[in-house]
N, C-alpha and C positions, 0 to 999 in steps of 0.2 A: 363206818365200821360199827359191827352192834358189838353192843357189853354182853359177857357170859363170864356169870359174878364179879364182876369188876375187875374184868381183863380187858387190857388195850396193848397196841405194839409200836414201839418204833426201828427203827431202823441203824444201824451204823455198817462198820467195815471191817474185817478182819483182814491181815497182812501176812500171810507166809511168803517171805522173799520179798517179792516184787508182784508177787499174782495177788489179788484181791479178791474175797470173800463178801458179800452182803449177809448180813446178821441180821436176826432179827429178834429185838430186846423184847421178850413178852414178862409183860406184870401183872399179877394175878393176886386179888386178894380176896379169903375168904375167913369163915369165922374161926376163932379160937383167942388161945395169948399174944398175945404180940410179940412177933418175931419174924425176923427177915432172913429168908434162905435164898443162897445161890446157886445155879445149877444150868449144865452145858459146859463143864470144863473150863471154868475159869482158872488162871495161877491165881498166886498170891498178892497183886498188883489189884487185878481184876475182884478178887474176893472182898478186900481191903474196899471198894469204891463203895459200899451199903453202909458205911459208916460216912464217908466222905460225903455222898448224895445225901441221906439222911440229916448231916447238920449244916448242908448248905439248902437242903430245904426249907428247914426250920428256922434258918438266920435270916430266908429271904420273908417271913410270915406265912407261907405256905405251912398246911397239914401233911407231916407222913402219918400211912393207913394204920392207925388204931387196931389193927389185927395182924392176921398170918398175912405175910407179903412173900409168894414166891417170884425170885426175876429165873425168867429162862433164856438161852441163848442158843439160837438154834440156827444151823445144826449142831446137835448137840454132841456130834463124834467130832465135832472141831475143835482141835485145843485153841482156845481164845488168851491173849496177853497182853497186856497196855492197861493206861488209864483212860483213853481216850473213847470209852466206852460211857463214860459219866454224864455224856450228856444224854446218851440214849436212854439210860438207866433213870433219871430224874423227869423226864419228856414223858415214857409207859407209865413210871406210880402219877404223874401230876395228871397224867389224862384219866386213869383211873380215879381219882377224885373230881373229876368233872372240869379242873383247872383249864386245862389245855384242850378245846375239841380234837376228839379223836381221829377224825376225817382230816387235818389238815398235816397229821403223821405220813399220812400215806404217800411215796415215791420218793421221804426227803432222809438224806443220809445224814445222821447226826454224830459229830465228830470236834471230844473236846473235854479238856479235865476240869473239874469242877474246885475252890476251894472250900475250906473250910464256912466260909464268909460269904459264900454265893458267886464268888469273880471265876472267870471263864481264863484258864489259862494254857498257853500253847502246848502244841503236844507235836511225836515225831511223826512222819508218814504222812501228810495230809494232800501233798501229791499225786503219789500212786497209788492210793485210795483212793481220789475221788478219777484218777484216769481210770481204774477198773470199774468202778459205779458207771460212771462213762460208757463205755463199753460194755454195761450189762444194760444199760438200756433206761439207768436214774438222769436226772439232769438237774435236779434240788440236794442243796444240802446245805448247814447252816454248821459253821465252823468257827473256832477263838475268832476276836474283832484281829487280834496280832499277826494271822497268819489270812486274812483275805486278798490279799495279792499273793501271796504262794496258790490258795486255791482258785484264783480268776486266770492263771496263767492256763488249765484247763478251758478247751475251747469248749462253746455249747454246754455249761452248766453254769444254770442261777443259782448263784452264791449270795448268802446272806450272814455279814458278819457278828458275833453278841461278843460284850463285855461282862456279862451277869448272868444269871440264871435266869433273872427278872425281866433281863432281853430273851433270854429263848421264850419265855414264855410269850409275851408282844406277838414275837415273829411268829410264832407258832398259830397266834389267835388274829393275824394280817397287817402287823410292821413291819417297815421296811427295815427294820435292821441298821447297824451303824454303817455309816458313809465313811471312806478314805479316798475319795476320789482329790480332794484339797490339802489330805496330813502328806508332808515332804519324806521322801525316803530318806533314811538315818544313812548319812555319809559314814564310811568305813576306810579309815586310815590305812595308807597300803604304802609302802616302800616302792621306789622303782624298782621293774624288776631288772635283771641282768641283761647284757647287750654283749655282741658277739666283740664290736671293737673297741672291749675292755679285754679282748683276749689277745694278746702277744704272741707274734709264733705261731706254730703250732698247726702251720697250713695242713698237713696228712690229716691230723686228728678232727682239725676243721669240715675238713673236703668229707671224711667221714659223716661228722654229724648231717651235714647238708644232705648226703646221700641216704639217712637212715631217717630224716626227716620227708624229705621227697616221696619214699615207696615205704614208708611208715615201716622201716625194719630195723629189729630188737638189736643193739650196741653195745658192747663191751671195749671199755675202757680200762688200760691196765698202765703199770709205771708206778713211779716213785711219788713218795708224799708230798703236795707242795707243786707239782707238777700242770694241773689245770686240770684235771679229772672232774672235780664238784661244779667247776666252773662252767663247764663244759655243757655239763649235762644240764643244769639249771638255765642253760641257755636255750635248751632246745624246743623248748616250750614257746619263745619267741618268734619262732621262724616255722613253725607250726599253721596251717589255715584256721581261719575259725570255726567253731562248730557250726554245723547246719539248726533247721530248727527243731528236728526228729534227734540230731545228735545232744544237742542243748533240753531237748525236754525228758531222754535218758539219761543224761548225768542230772538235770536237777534231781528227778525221780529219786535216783540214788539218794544223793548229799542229803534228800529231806528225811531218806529215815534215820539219818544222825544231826541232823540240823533242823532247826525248828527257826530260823532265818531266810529262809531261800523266797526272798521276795522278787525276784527277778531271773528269767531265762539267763545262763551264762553266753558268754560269746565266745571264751577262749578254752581252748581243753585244759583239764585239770592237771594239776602235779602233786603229788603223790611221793614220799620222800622217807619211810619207817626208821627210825635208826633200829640199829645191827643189835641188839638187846629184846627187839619185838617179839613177841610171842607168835604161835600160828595161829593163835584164835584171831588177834589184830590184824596179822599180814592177810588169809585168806578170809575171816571172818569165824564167828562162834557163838556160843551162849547156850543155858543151861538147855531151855525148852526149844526156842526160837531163837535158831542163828541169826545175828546181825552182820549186815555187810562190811568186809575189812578192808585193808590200804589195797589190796587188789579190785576191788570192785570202786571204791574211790575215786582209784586212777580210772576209770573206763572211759575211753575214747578219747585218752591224755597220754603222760608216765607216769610209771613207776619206778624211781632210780634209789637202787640199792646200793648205797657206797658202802668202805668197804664189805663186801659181798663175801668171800670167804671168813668174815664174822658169821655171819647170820648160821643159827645151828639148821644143820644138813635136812631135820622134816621140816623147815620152812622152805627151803630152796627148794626140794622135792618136790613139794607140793606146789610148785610153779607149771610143773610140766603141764597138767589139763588146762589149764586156762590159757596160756601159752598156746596150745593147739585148737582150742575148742572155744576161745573166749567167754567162757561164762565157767561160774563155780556151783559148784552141787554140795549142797550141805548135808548130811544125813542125821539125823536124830532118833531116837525111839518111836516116836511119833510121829515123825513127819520129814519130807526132805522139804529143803528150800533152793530156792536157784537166783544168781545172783548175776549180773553183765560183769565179764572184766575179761574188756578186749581193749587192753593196754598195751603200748609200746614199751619194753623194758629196756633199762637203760642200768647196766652194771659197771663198779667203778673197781678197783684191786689194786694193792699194792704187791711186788715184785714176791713179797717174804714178809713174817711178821713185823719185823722191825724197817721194814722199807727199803735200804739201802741197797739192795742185791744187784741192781742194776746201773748201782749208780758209781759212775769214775770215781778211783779213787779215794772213795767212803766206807769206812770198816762194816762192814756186817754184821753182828756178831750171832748170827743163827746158824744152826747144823744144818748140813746136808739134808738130814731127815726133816727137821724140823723146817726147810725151804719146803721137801717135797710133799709134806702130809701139808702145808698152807694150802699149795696148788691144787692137790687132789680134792680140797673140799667143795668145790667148782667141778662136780659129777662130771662124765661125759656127756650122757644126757641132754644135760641143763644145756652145755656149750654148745653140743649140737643144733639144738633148737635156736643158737644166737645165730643173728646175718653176719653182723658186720664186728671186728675184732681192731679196734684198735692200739697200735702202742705207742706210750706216749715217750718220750726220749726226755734225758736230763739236759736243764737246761745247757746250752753253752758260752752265753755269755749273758751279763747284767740287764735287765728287764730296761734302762733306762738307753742301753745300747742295740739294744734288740728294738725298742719301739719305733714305731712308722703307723701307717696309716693304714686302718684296718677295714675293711669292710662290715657297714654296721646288719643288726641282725633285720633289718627290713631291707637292705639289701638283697641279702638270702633269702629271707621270707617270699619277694615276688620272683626269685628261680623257681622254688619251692613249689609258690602256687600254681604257675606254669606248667610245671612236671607234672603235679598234683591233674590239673585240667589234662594231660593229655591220656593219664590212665584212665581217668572218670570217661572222655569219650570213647575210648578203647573199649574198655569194659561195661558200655553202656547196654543195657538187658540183662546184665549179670546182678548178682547179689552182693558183686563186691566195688569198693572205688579204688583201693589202691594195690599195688603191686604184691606186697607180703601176704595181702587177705587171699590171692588166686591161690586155687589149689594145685597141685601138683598135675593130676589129668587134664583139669583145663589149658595148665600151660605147657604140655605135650602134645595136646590132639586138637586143640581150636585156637592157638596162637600161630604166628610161625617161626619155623625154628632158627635160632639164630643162626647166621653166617659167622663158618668155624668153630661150630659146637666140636670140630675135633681138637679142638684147643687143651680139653678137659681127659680126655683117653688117658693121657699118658698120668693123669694124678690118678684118675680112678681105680685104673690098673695099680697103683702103689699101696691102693688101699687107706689112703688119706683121705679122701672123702664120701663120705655113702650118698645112698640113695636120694638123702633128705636132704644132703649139704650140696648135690647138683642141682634138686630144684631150685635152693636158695642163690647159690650161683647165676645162675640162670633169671629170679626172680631180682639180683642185683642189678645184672647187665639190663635189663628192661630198664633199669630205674635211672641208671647213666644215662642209656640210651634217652630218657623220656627230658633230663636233663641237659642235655647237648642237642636236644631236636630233632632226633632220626625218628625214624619210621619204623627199626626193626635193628635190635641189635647186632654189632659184627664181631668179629674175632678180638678189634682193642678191647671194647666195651666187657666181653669174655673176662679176659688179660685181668681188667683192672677191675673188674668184680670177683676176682676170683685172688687177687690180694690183699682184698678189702674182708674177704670171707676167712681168708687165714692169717691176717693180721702181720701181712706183707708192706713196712712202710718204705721201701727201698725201689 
């Protein structure tokens, strides 16, 4: 790379969403007072790093440039935002002083905040950054020492990790860099998690989850407080398959632009849990310039269980419907849209009435009419439509100590589950989709075939109880039975009992 007045470049990444930008940090210094300007639309994070770079150069015994220092960041109609720009920034002035040859900048993506003191410390995004560098054709990139097994989990790029600025410099001029191949992963204390036969009872609600686990379809759970609703749902994540390796390296993606931890591909899908006081920037995602991913993007290719669910205020819920149909969320800003994965199973919990009792033998109420029916309505139409499976949960009827026996545990379920699971994946093999809820509506009309006793449904339609969207789902039930019990092709039971499941028939 030649000098044109002691200008040199390096490289990093920019992150709207999930899609990746290559940047390119140019440092430019020429005569006058000594002053450092930034430009290319940095925020305030970004602005702030010329002081940051500047006294971690100085603390490592490096020179900053004695004159006019412009840094540029191009393209420059890009809004740029992070700290993780610091190392790119420190790499253009030190080559510019001759520190770092400028030739060995070239194809490497530099990603990483700098301190005060010269230490290299972790930063969000270092994933799906270096998967889009990936994909634009980089395969070098030199990233904190803390997060080198986050960015080696990208196939086909040499990674080289630093502790200092005093390491990038090495690496940059042909060290290898710090080795983790012999530091132990940091154990992470975890609870066991829930198991189905610590559930008593409760076989409808059960048979339910199993069926909304099998054909991956969205649940609603409803009943009194105390009933096994929370319990329920925190189970379903057990009886779940594990993620694939395309599935596990979309949720890491995610989780790393809020986690700067994500040393390992996951295996099991996510769970995802907001309480009912969440905001909608948390639930779908937000922020001032550059939206960040919320508990719907999270959960992706996991749940999302919102207990009680008529808490949660009405533009949070609302705001369910697109990702819910379209599995991904669309951010819009002044500047810029971002796009985020959340193709989540949703799993909603509700009490009968505010104070709970409404349903329950024998137990006082004490809420109005109104105040039952404005609870209910907060649960749109809409929203419910778009749910498969409705279940209700009954109060108990006798003592948990007389009710217990032996229950089937959740790895039980788990290999029905994956069975069912395997029979839609071959079904649907050459399609875009694996499970039952992801087919579309045309597809399961005109290239399935059609169940035996689809006249089953005539006589609801006609009543006006179900639309257009709650026969497919019908229909995308009875598949999921059907894939569960073994057949080949749904019949008029299968019908029957997806079409109970879909109105929240536990009789």
């Amino acid at each position: 790379m030649t000098s044109v007045w002691g200008m040199a470049r390096a490289q990093s990444v920019a992150l709207l969403g999930m899609d990746a930008t290559v940047v390119e940090v140019e440092a430019w210094t020429g005569s006058g007072l000594p002053r450092t300007t930034m430009v290319g639309l940095p925020d305030t994070a970004l602005t702030q790093a010329k002081e940051r770079c500047r006294a971690a150069v100085l603390s490592t015994g490096y020179h900053w440039p004695p004159q006019v220092l412009t840094i540029n960041f191009t393209p420059a109609s890009l809004p740029k935002a992070g700290s993780h720009y610091d190392l790119g920034i420190a790499a253009a002035v030190l080559a510019t002083e001759s520190v770092i040859d400028r030739a060995q900048l070239e194809g490497v993506i530099l990603f990483g905040e700098l301190g005060l003191d010269g230490q290299v410390h972790p930063v969000h995004g270092v994933l799906p950054a270096l998967l889009g560098a990936r994909r634009l054709g980089i395969t070098r990139a030199v990233v904190p020492a803390a997060q080198v097994r986050e960015a080696r989990l990208v196939e086909g790029m040499d990674v080289r990790g630093v502790r200092t600025l005093k390491g990038l410099v090495n690496v940059l001029n042909g060290a290898a860099g710090v080795s983790i191949e012999n530091d132990p992963v940091p154990a992470r204390p975890a609870s066991p998690p829930p198991d189905l036969k610590d559930v008593v009872g409760l076989a409808q609600p059960r048979w339910a989850l199993e069926v909304a686990a099998a054909g991956r379809h969205h649940l609603y759970f409803h009943g009194p407080p105390g009933a096994g609703k929370t319990l329920l749902a925190s189970c379903l994540p057990t009886i779940l398959p594990d993620l694939s390796v395309d599935e596990a390296m979309e949720v890491a993606a995610v989780h790393s632009l809020v986690d700067t931890s994500v040393d390992a591909l996951p295996t099991r899908p996510p769970y995802s849990a907001p309480h009912h006081t969440a905001s909608l920037a948390s639930l779908i995602g937000g922020g001032a310039r550059i939206a960040r991913p919320g508990a719907v993007s999270l959960a992706h290719r996991g749940v999302l269980f919102l207990d009680e669910a008529p808490e949660f205020s009405p533009p949070c819920l609302e705001a369910l419907r697109t990702p819910l149909e379209l599995g991904e969320i669309v951010l819009g800003r002044s500047q810029m849209s971002v796009r985020y994965p959340a193709r989540f199973q949703l799993v909603l919990a509700a009490n009968p009435c505010p104070c709970g009792m409404a349903s329950t033998p024998r137990a006082r109420c004490t809420c109005t009419p109104n105040a039952i029916r404005r609870y209910g309505s907060r649960l749109s139409g809409p929203i419910l439509d778009r749910i498969d499976i409705q279940a209700q949960i009954l109060p108990m009827r006798r003592t948990i100590m007389a009710a217990a026996g032996p229950a089937e545990s959740s790895a039980v379920v788990a290999e029905r589950v994956r069975a069912a699971r395997d029979r839609q994946a071959a079904r649907l093999q050459g399609t875009p989709w694996l499970t039952n809820a992801e087919v579309t509506g045309t597809y399961l009309r005109k290239e399935l075939p059609v169940p035996e006793g689809i006249s089953v449904l005539d006589s609801v339609v006609q009543q006006g109880t179900l639309s257009a969207r709650g026969v497919d789902k019908v229909v995308r039930i009875a598949w999921t039975v059907a894939d569960l019990q073994g057949t080949d092709r749904p019949n008029g039971d299968h019908l029957t009992v997806a079409l109970a499941l879909r109105q929240g028939d536990n009789k």
